[in-house]
C-alpha positions in Angstrom: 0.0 0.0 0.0 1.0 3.5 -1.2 0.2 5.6 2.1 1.4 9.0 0.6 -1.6 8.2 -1.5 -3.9 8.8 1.5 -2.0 11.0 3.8 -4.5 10.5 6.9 -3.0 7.0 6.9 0.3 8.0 6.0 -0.1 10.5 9.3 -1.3 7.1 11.6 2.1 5.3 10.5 4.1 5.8 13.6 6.6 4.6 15.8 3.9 4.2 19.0 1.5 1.9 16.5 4.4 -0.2 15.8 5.3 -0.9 19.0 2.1 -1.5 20.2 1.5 -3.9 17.4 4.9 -5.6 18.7 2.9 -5.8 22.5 0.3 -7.2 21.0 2.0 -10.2 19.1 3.2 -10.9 22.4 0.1 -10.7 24.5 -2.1 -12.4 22.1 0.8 -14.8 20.9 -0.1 -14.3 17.4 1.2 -12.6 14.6 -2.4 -12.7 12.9 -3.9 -9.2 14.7 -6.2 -6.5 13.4 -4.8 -2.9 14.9 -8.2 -0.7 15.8 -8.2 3.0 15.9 -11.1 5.1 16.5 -10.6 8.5 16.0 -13.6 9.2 16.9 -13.2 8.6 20.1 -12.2 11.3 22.7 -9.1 9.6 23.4 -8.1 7.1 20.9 -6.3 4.4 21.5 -5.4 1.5 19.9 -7.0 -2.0 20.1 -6.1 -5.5 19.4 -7.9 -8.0 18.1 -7.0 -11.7 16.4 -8.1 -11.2 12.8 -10.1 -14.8 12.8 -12.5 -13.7 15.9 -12.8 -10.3 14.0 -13.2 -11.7 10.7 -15.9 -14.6 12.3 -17.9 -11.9 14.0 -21.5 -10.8 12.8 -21.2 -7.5 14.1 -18.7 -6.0 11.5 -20.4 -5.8 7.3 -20.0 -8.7 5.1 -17.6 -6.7 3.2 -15.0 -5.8 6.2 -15.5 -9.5 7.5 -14.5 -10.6 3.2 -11.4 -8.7 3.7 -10.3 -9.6 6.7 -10.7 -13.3 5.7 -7.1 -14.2 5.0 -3.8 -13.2 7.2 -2.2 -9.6 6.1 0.6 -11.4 4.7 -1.4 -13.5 3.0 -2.7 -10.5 0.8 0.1 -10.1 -1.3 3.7 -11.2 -2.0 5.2 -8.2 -0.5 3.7 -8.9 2.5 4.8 -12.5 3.0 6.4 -11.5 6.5 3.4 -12.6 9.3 5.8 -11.5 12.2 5.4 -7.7 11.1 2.2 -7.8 8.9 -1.2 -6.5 10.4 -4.3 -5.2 9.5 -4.8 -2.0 10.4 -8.9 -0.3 10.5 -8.7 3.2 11.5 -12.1 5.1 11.8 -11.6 8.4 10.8 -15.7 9.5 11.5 -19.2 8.4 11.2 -19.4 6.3 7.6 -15.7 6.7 6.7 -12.8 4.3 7.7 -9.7 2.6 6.3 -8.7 -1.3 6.7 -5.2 -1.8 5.0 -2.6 -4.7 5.1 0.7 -3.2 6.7 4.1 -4.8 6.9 6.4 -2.4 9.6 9.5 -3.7 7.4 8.9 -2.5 4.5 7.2 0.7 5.2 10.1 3.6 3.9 10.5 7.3 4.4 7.8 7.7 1.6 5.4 5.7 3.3 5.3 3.3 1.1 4.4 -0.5 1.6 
């Protein structure tokens, strides 16, 4: 993913959600998360969540739950490294979000990934 083709992502893309996304491989003992961010929220803060209980649940729309069906690193080629792939679903307001495969190693000064 190109992220200096949406610059709102491009601006999430920091140090702080890398390492949390480090914790949470080692709280959940999984490399197979879905990274949460509600900007909506008064305080934001990110959330963890194993993609298959994400991707299983009947509370998220058909589409998101499609997505979310196969591993980040599973996605694409360039993404074949599960240890630093994630999905990441920021929700920017009401009716607008983003859910994107990331790999932290290959993400460079561009934003690129």
């Amino acid at each position: 993913m190109n992220f200096s083709d949406n610059p709102e992502l491009e601006r999430l893309m920091t140090p702080q959600l890398f390492k949390f996304v480090r914790q949470a491989q080692i709280r959940y003992a999984t490399d197979d998360l879905v990274v949460i961010l509600d900007l909506t929220d008064v305080e934001p803060e990110f959330v963890a969540v194993r993609r298959s209980e994400m991707a299983s649940s009947d509370q998220i729309p058909p589409v998101l739950r499609a997505k979310l069906s196969k591993p980040a690193a599973a996605v694409a080629e360039k993404l074949s490294s599960p240890d630093k792939s994630f999905w990441f679903f920021a929700i920017h307001d009401l009716g607008r979000a983003d859910c994107v495969a990331v790999n932290a190693s290959i993400i460079g000064p561009g934003g690129n990934a």
